[in-house]
C-alpha positions as CSV (number, residue, x, y, z in Angstrom):
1,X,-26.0,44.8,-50.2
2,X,-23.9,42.1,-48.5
3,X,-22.4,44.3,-45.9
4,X,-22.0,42.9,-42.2
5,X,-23.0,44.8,-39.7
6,X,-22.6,44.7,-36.0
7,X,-25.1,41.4,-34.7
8,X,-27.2,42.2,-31.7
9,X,-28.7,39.7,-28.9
10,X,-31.7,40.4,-27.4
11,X,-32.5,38.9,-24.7
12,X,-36.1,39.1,-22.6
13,X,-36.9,39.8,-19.3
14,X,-40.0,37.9,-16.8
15,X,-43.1,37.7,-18.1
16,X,-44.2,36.2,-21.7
17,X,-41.1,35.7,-22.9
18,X,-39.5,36.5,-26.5
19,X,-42.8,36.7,-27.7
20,X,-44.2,39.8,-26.2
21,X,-40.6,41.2,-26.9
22,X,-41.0,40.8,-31.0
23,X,-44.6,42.4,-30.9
24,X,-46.6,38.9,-30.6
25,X,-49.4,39.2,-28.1
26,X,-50.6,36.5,-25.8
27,X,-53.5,36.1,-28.2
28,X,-51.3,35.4,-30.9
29,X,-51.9,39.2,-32.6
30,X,-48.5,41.2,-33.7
31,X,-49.0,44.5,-33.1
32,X,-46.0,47.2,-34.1
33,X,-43.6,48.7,-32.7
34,X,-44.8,51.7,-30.4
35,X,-48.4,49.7,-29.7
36,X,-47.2,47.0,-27.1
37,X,-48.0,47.7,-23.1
38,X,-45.6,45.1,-22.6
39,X,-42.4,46.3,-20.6
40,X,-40.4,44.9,-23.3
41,X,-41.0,48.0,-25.5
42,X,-40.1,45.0,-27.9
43,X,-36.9,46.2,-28.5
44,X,-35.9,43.2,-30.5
45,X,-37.9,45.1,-33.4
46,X,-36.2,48.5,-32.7
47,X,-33.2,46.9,-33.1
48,X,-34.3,45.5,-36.1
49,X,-35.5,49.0,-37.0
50,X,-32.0,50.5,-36.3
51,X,-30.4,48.2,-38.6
52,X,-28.8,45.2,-37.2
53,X,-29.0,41.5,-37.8
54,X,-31.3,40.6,-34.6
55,X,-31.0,37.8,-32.5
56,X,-33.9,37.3,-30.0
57,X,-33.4,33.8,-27.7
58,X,-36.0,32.8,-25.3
59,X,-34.4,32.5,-22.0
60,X,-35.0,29.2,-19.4
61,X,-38.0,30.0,-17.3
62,X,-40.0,32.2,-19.6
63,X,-42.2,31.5,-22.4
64,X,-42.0,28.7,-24.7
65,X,-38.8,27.2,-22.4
66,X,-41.6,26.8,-19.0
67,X,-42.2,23.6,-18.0
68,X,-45.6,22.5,-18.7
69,X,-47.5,23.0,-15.6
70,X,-46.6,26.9,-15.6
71,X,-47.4,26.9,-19.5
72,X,-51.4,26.1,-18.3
73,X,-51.7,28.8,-15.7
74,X,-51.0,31.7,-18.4
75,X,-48.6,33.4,-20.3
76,X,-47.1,35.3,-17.4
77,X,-46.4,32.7,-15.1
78,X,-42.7,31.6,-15.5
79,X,-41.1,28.7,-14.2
80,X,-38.2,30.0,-12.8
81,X,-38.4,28.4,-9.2
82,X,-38.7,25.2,-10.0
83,X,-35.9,24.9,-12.8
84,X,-33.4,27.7,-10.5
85,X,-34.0,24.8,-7.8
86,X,-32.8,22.4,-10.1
87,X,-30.1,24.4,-11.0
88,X,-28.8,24.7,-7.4
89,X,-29.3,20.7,-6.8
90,X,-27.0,20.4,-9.8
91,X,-24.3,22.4,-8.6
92,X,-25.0,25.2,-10.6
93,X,-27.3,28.1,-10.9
94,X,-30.0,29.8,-13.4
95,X,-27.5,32.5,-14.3
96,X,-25.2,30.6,-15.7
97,X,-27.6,28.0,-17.7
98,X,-28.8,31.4,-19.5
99,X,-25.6,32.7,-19.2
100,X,-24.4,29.5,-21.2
101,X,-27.3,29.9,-23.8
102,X,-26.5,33.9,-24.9
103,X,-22.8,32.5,-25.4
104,X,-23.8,29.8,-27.6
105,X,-26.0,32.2,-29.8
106,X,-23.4,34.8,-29.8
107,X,-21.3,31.7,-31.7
108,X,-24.5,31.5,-34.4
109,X,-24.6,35.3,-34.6
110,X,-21.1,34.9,-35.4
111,X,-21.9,32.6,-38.1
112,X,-24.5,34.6,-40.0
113,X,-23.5,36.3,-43.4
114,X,-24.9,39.6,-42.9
115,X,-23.3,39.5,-39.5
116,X,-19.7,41.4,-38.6
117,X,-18.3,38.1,-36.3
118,X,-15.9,40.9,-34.7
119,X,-18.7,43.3,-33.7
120,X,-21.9,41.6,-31.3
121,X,-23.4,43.1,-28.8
122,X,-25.5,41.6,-26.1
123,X,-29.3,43.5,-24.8
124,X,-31.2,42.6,-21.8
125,X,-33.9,43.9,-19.6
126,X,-34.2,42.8,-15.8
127,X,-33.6,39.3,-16.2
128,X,-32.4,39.7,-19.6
129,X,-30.1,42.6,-18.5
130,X,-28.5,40.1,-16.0
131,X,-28.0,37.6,-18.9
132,X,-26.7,40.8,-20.6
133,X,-24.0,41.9,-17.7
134,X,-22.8,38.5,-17.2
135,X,-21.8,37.8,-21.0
136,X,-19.9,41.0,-21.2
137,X,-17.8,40.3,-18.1
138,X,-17.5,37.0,-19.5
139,X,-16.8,37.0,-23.1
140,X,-14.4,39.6,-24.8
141,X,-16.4,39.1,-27.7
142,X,-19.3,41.5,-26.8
143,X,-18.2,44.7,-28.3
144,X,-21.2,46.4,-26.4
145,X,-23.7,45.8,-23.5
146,X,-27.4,47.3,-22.9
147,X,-28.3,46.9,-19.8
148,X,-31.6,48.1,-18.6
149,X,-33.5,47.8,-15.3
150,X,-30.1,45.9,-13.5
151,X,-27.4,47.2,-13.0
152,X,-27.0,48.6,-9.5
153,X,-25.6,47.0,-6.3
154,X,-26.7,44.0,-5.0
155,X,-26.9,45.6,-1.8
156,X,-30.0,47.3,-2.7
157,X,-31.7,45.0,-5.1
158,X,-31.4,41.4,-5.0
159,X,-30.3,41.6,-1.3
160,X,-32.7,44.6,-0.1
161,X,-35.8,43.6,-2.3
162,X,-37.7,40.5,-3.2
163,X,-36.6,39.1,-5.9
164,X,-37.2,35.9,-8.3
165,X,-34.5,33.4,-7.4
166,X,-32.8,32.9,-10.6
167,X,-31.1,36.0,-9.6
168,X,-28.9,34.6,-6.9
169,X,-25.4,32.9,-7.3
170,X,-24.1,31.4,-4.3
171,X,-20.6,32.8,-2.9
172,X,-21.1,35.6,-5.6
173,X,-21.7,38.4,-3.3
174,X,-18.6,37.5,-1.0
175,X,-16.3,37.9,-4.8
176,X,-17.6,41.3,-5.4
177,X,-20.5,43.8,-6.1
178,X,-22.3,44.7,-9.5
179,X,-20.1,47.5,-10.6
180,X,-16.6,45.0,-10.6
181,X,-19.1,43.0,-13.5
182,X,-19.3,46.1,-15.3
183,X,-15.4,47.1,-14.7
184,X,-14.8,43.7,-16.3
185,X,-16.8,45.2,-19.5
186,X,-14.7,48.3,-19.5
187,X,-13.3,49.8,-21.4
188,X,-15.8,48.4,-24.0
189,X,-19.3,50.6,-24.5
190,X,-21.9,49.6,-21.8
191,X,-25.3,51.9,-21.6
192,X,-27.5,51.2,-18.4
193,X,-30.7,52.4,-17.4
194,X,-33.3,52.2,-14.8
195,X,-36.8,53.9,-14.1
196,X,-37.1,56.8,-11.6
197,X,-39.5,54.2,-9.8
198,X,-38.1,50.6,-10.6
199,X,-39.7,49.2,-7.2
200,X,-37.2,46.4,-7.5
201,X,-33.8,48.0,-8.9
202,X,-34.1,51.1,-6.5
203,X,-32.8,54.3,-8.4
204,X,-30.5,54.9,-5.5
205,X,-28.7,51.7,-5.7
206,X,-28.7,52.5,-10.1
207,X,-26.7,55.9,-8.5
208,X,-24.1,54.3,-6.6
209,X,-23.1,51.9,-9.6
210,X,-22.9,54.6,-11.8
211,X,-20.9,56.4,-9.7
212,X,-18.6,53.2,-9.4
213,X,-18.9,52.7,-12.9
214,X,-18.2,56.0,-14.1
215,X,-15.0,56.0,-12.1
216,X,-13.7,53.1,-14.0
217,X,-15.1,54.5,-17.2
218,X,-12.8,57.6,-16.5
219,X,-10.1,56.1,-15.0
220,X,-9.5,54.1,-18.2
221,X,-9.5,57.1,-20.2
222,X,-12.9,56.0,-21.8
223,X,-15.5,58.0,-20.0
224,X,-17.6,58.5,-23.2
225,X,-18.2,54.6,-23.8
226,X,-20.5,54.6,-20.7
227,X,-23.6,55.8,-21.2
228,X,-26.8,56.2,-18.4
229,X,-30.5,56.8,-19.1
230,X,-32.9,57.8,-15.8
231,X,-36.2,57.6,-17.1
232,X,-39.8,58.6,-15.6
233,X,-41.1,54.9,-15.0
234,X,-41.1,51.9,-13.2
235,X,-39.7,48.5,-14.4
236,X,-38.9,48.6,-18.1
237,X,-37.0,49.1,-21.2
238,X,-37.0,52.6,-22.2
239,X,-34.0,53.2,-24.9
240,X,-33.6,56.8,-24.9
241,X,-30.0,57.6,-26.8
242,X,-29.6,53.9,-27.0
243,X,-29.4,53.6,-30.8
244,X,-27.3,57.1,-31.3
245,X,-24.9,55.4,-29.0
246,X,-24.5,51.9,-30.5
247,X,-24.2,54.0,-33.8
248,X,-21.6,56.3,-32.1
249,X,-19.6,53.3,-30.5
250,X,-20.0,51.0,-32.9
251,X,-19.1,52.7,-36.1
């Protein structure tokens, strides 16, 4: 039809990598959306389904961008140690390499016909929801962030609870906590949701960033362009009300 629609970046979290999130098992089967066990829930193809230009970027660590070694041991095993470490002996850190990456795709998206350049929205679970949270305090271009199974405080995640190392900038906790990266998205629309039992994003620590979040929502007059979803589950994407509020926000 030629019309442009709003351009969406998808962006996986650990494990297989884009693969498993586009419905492409590790045996190399593609399966539809709805059959997957992954955690993805592939939402790259419900995005797809919902109608919008999709943009799905293997992130450093995972998948095809592993170093070699990790690709032998099995699709699961990321490489996120050894290249975060390299980050770090660089000067910089694994957030902002993959932070650096969705910003560069956000320029194709912005390129792409059947793409509206003024209307791109970033998507992310657990790793990729960090990605996602970072380019929307970042870049003024994302009109909307998904964030699933991240945002909370990093009181209780990354500082309470194992976690992979790409997760940690140094200095970053001594310039603020989660919820001042999601005031810097407001007042554009940001959903965010965790699982009742995320063993590694506690729902307690989801509670107090809502709350935070929901008082700069409201105190910008925009209380309806933030949007949560508790589900019953551990650490996955979920999507409930997700596409009826992109469709609401973004039309």
């Amino acid at each position: 039809s030629g019309e442009r629609r709003p351009g969406v970046l998808c962006l996986p979290g650990h494990g297989s990598g884009v693969d498993s999130d586009v419905g492409i098992l590790a045996d190399g089967r593609q399966v539809k959306v709805g059959e997957s066990d992954e955690y993805h829930a592939m939402f790259s193809l419900q995005s797809v389904h919902a109608g919008y230009p999709t943009l799905a970027i293997e992130q450093i660590g995972f998948g095809e961008r592993r170093q070699e070694s990790f690709k032998a041991k099995g699709p699961h095993h990321t490489s996120c140690h050894p290249d975060s470490m390299a980050a770090l002996m660089l000067g910089e850190t694994m957030i902002g390499w993959r932070v650096w990456d969705a910003l560069r795709s956000l320029d194709f998206l912005q390129t792409c016909d059947e793409v509206d350049p003024s209307a791109l929205v970033t998507m992310g679970i657990s790793g990729g929801g960090l990605t996602s949270l970072f380019c929307g305090a970042l870049d003024d271009r994302v009109t909307a962030c998904v964030v699933s199974g991240y945002l909370n405080t990093f009181e209780d995640s990354v500082l309470a609870v194992h976690h992979c190392v790409d997760n940690y900038a140094p200095g970053l906790f001594a310039l603020c906590e989660m919820e001042d990266l999601a005031a810097l998205v407001a007042p554009r629309p940001l959903y965010a949701e965790n699982g009742d039992v995320d063993h590694i994003f506690p729902l307690a620590g989801f509670h107090k960033a809502v709350s935070a979040t929901e008082r700069i929502y409201a105190e910008g007059g925009v209380p309806e362009k933030f949007r949560t979803n508790i589900f019953s589950g551990g650490h996955r994407f979920d999507g409930t009300g997700l596409w009826e509020f992109l469709r609401e926000q973004l039309a």
